[in-house]
Each structure stands twice: as C-alpha cells, then as structure tokens.
VOGU-3710 file (C-alpha; in Angstrom, 3 decimals, decimal comma):
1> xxxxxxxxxx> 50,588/-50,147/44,605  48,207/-49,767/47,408  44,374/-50,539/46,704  41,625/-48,614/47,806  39,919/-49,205/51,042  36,749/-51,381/50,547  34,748/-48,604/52,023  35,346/-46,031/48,946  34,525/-48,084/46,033  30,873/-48,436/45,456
11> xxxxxxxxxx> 30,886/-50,537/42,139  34,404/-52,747/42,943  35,318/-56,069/40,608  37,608/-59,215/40,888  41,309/-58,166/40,135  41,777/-58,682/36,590  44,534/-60,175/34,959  47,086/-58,561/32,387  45,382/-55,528/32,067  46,885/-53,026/29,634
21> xxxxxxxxxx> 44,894/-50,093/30,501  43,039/-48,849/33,249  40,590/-45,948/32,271  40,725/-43,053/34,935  37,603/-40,665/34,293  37,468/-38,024/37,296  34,286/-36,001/37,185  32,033/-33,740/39,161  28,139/-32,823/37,256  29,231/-33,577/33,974
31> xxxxxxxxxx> 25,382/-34,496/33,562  25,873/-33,171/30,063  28,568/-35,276/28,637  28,915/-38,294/30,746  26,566/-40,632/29,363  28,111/-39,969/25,516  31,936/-40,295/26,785  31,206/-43,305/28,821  29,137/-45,080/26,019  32,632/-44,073/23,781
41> xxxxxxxxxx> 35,039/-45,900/26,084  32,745/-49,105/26,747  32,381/-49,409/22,741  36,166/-49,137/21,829  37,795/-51,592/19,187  39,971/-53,053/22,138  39,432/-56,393/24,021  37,133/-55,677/26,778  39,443/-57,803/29,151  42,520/-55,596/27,889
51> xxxxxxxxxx> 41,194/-52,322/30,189  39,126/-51,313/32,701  37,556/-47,979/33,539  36,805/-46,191/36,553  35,099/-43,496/37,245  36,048/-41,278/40,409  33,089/-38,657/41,057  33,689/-35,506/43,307  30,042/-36,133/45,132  28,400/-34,630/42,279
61> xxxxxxxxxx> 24,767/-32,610/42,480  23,471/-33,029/39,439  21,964/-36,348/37,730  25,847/-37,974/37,287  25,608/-40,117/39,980  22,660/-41,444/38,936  23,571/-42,100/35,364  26,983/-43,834/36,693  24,987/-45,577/39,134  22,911/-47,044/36,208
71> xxxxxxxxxx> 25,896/-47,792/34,208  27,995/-49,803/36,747  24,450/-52,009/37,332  24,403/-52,866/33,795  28,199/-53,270/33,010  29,031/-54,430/37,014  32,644/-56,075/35,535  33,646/-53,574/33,866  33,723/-50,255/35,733  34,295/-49,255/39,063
81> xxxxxxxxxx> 32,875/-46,297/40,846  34,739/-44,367/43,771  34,250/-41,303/45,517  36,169/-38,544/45,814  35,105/-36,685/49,245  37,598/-33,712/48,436  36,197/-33,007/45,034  39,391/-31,708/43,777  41,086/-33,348/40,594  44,044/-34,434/41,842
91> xxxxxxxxxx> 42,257/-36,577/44,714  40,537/-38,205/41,908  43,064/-38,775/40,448  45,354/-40,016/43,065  42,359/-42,312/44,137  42,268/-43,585/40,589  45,965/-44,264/39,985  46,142/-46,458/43,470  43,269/-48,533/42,676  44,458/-48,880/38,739
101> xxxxxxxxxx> 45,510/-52,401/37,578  46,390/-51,417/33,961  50,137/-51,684/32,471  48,788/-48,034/31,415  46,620/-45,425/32,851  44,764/-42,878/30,704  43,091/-39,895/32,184  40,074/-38,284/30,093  38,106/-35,390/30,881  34,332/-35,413/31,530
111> xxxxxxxxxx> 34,145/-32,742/29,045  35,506/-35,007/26,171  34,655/-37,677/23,891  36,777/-40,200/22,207  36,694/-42,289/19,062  36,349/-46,066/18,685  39,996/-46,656/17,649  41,071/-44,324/20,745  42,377/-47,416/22,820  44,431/-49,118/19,961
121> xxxxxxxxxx> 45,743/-46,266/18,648  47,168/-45,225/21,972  48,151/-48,420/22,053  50,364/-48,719/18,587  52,176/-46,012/19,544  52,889/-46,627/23,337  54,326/-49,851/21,725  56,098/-48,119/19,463  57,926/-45,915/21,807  58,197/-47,546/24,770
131> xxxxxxxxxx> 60,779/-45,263/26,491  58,474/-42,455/26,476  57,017/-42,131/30,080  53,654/-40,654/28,211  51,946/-41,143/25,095  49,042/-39,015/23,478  47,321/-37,157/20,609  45,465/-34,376/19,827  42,070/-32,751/20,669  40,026/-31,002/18,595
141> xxxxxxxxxx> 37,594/-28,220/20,192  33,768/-28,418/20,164  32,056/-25,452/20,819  28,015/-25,516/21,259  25,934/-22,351/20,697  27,096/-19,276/19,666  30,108/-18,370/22,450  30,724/-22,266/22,300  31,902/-21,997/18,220  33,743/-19,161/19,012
151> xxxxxxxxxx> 35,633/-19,907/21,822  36,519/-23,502/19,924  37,832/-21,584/17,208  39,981/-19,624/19,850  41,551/-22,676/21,591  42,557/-24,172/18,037  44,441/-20,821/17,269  48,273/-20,481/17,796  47,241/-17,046/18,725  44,821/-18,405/21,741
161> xxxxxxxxxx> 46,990/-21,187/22,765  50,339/-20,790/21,398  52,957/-23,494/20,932  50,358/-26,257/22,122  51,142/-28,669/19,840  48,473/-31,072/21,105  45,586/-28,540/19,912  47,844/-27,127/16,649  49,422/-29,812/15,183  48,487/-30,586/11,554
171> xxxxxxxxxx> 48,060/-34,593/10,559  50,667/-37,088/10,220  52,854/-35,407/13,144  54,640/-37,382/15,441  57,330/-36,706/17,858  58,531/-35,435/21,493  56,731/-32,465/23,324  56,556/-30,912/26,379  52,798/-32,603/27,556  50,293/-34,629/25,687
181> xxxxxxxxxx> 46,715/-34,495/26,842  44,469/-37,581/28,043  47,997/-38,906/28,126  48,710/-43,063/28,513  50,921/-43,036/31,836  53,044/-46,104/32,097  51,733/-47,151/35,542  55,575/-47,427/37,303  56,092/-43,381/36,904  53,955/-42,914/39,566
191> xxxxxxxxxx> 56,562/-44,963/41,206  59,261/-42,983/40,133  57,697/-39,752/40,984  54,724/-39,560/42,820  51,565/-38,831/42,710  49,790/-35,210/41,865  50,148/-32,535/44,431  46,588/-32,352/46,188  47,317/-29,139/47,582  47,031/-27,569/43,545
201> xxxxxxxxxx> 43,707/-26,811/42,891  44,091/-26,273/39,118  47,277/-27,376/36,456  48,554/-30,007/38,923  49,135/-31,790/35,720  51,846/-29,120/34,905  53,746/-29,637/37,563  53,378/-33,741/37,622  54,532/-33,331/34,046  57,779/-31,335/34,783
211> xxxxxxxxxx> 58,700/-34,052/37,479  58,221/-36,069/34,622  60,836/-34,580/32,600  63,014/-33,359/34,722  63,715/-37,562/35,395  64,517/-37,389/31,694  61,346/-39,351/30,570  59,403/-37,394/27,794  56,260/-37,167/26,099  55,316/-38,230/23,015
221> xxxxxxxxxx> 52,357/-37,192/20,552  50,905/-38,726/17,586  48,337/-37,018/15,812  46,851/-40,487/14,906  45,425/-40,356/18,588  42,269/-37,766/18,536  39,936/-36,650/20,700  37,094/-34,236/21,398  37,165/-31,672/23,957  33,815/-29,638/24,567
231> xxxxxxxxxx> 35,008/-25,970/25,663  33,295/-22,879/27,787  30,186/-22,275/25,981  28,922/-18,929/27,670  31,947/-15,940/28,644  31,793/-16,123/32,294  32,970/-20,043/32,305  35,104/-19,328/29,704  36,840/-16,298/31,640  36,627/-18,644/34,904
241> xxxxxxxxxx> 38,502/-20,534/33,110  41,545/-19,221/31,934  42,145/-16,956/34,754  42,309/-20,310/36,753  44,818/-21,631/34,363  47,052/-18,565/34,816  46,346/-18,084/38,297  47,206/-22,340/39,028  50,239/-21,979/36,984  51,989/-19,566/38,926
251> xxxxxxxxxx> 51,115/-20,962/42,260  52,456/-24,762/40,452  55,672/-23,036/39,435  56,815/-22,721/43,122  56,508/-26,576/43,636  59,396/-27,339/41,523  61,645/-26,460/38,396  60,248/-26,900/34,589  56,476/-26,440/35,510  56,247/-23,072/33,359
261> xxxxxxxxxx> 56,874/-22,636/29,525  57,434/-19,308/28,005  53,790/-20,090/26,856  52,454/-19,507/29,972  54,279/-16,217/30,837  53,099/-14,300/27,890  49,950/-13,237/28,781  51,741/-12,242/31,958  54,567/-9,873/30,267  51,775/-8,412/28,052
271> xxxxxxxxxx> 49,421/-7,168/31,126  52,650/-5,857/32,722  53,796/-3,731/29,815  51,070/-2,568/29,111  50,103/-1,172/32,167  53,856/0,018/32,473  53,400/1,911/29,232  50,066/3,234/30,005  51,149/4,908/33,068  54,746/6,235/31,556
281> xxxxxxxxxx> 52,393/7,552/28,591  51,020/10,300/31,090  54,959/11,781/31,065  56,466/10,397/28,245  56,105/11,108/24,795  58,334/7,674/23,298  56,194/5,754/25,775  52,949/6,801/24,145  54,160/5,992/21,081  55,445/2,948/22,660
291> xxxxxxxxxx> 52,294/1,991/23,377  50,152/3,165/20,464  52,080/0,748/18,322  51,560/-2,154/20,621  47,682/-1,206/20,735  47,914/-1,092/16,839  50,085/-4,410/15,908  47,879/-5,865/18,643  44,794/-5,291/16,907  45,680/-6,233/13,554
301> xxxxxxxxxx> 46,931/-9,846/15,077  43,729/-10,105/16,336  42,300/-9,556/13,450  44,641/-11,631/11,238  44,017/-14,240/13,792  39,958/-13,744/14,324  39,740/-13,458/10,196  39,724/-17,539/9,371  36,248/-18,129/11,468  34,455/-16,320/8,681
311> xxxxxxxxxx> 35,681/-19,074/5,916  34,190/-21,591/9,020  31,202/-20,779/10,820  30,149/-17,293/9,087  30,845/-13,126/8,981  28,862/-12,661/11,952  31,544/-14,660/14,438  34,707/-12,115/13,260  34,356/-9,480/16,351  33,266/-11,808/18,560
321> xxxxxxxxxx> 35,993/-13,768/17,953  38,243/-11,053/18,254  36,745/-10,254/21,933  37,104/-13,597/22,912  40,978/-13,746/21,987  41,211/-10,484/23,886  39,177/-11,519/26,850  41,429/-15,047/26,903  44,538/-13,031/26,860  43,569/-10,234/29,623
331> xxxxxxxxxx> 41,626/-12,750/31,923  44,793/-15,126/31,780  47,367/-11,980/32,433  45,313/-10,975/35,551  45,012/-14,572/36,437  48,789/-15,038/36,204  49,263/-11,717/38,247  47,266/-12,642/41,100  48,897/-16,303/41,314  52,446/-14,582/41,059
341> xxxxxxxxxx> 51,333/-12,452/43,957  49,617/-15,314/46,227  52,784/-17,813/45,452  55,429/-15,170/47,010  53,630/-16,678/50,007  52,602/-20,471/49,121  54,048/-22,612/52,041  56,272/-25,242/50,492  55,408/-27,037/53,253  51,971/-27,224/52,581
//
C-alpha cells in the first residue's frame, strides 16, 4: 500500500518489521480522554515491537495536540502523528490505513479506553478464526454525571440499541455478527474493497462493513475482547448524536446494498406511524384507538425497560431514563426522516 507523503506525518519512524498490528486512533479535541486511552494502548501485555500506533488528529482546538505532541517526544518509536486537514473520520482513517504496517489494523475511538490484555486477546481470537475479515468484542458504556449514567444505561439496553450484539451480549459469547466495534481489520481487505467513502460524514463504517460482507467475509465477536466507551454526557450531544446516526444511515444506504439492518429502520417506521395515526385519529375512530394502544404498550416498554436503573444507580434515574429512551428513539426517527429525504437526491457520483 501507498505511504504517506513525508509532508503529513509530523512524528514518522523507521519501517518496522513483522508488525502484527498497527493502532489507528482518529481524533479531533478529545482533550478529555486522550491522555488515559493513549497511556492504555502504550501499556498493553503485547510486545512493543508487535504494533504500532498512530494517531491521525482532525487539526484539533483544544489541548490534544499538545498532549500528542508531548507523547510522540517521549515515545518518538513508537507512535506516529498525522494530520487530517479534512477533519472528517473517514480521512483519518483512510490516512491511517495507507500509512499502516500492521498484519492487522484496529480502529479505537477517542472516546474509549481499553484494557491491558486488549491486544492479545484480539489477538487469540483473530488467530483463531482466521477467515473472518474482522475480529472484535464488546463495549461497555460509561456515563459521567447525571445524563452521562443515564444515557449509559440506555445504550446497554436492547430497548435503546436493539439487536447490537456488541453492546448486549452476555459473557462467554462467541460467534458471527453483522459488525464488531474497534474491529481488527486484516490489512489486505482494504485491498479487496477499498477504503471508507470520504464523502459520508457519519456511519461510513456501515457501509465499509456491508462491502465487507457482501464479498462473503464476516465478522466475528468474542466477548473476551472488552472495551470502554464514554457516551453523551449532557442531552443536546446526546440528541446530536443519534439523529446523526439515523440521518448518516440513510444517506450510507444509497452507496450500496446491505448497509441497513432492520435495526436501523425502526425508529423510522415508528415516527411514520405514528404521525400517520395521529392525523387519521382526527376522522377515524379505529385509528384513535389504533393509536392509544401504541401510546399505551409504548409506555409500559419504556417503563419495563427504564425499571432496571433503579436496582443500579438509584430511584431518582427511572423517568429520566425513560425520557432519554424516548428522546433516543424520536431524535433517531427524525434523523432517519431527514436522511431518507436528502438521499432521494445524494449524487452517486459524488
């Protein structure tokens, strides 16, 4: 694969030999969590000459730069530093996968941590499977402050994420799903099918995953791979958030077959009945009822749902738990709506 011109890499290194992974963290002011996930992936139980890590930043302007900056001067072999002028995650990405050297690249979030064993876990299994194009685990959610512990509890509920086995699964599962998170990529799929599709501003991994699959390469999870993902902690991000991920997963669909799963459309379905019952409730008397059943069997899932926080972080969480499961489900239906509506008219070509 192509390397990246000399220009763009501010902390480069000597080619490495045999390198089994390459670590891709692509960021932009993760001042908050960057110094704690890049301490985790220096201090792994893995052979330092085994991996290397870079670190593709989307001109941050906050103090990231500076705390990479200090971390490639003290550990100048191990970690390279580009930039990513378009600030977007799939140029990081892209940038990332071209310069990687690793038999394996791994993409983590800036809003995660991982544990010590993360690398030879992923490892085990990636060896244990190795005609799986993808190998990961699971994540468990962190929430700080009070909308933070909520909205963690939401995003480890069937009922907020649904068949997402990668936040649901219970220990000791292994096996074949549709996506994996902070996945191991064996390098030569990128090969096979590309790279991610710049012109996606959000859930470009979707649709790189479903050109994945639809080459008949899967993905595999083990729940002996874990992680920690740090969610929304205040409404507004959270709601930024997962209308995004509808909105971005509509638009993705149009770049090729497989990219949605009936996960993804439900949100979508519920906003449209709803609103198609609402209005037909003005003339109809079955729709009203209709609808006054939904509204009911609705609100008692959300409360069956909402009901385990109080055995977890306390009473006082229950409602606003509740509202955030409603708020994930409404802001992701709109979200969905409006990128159904924009991708009638997404260029192909672009």
């Amino acid at each position: 694969m192509s390397k990246m011109p000399h220009d763009m890499m501010i902390g480069a290194y000597p080619i490495q030999e045999q390198l089994i992974f390459s670590f891709l963290l692509v960021v932009r002011n993760e001042e908050a969590h960057i110094n704690f996930l890049l301490e985790s992936i220096l201090n792994q139980d893995f052979p330092n000459s085994k991996y290397e890590i870079i670190v593709v930043d989307g001109e941050s302007t906050d103090a990231t730069q500076e705390i990479i900056r200090k971390y490639v001067k003290k550990f100048p072999n191990r970690i390279q530093y580009l930039i990513n002028p378009k600030r977007t995650l799939a140029t990081g990405w892209n940038l990332g996968i071209r310069a990687a050297q690793g038999e394996y690249v791994i993409r983590v979030d800036g809003h995660s941590q991982i544990p010590q064993d993360f690398l030879s876990k992923t490892y085990q299994v990636a060896e244990r499977v190795p005609e799986a194009a993808c190998v990961g685990g699971i994540i468990e959610s962190v929430g700080t402050g009070f909308w933070g512990k909520v909205n963690a509890y939401v995003y480890s509920h069937p009922f907020g994420v649904g068949n997402s086995k990668f936040r649901t699964a219970k220990s000791g599962w292994e096996g074949y799903v549709d996506t994996v998170p902070y996945a191991a990529y064996r390098r030569d799929i990128f090969t096979q099918v590309g790279y991610f599709d710049e012109d996606l501003q959000r859930n470009e991994d979707l649709e790189m995953h479903a050109r994945i699959r639809n080459t008949g390469k899967g993905f595999y999870l083990s729940t002996g791979i874990r992680s920690t993902y740090y969610v929304r902690n205040t409404i507004r991000s959270f709601l930024k958030k997962s209308y995004g991920d509808g909105k971005w997963t509509m638009i993705a669909r149009k770049r090729g077959a497989g990219v949605l799963r009936f996960r993804h459309l439900v949100p979508l379905l519920a906003l449209i009945i709803g609103a198609f019952l609402l209005v037909a409730s003005f003339f109809s008397t079955v729709a009203t009822v209709a609808l006054t059943t939904i509204i009911f069997l609705y609100a008692a899932l959300l409360m069956g749902s909402a009901v385990g926080v109080i055995k977890q972080i306390g009473v006082k969480y229950l409602l606003p738990c509740m509202l955030s499961f409603f708020l994930l489900h409404t802001s992701r239906g709109v979200g969905s709506l409006v990128g159904l509506i924009k991708s009638l008219s997404w260029s192909e070509s672009k």
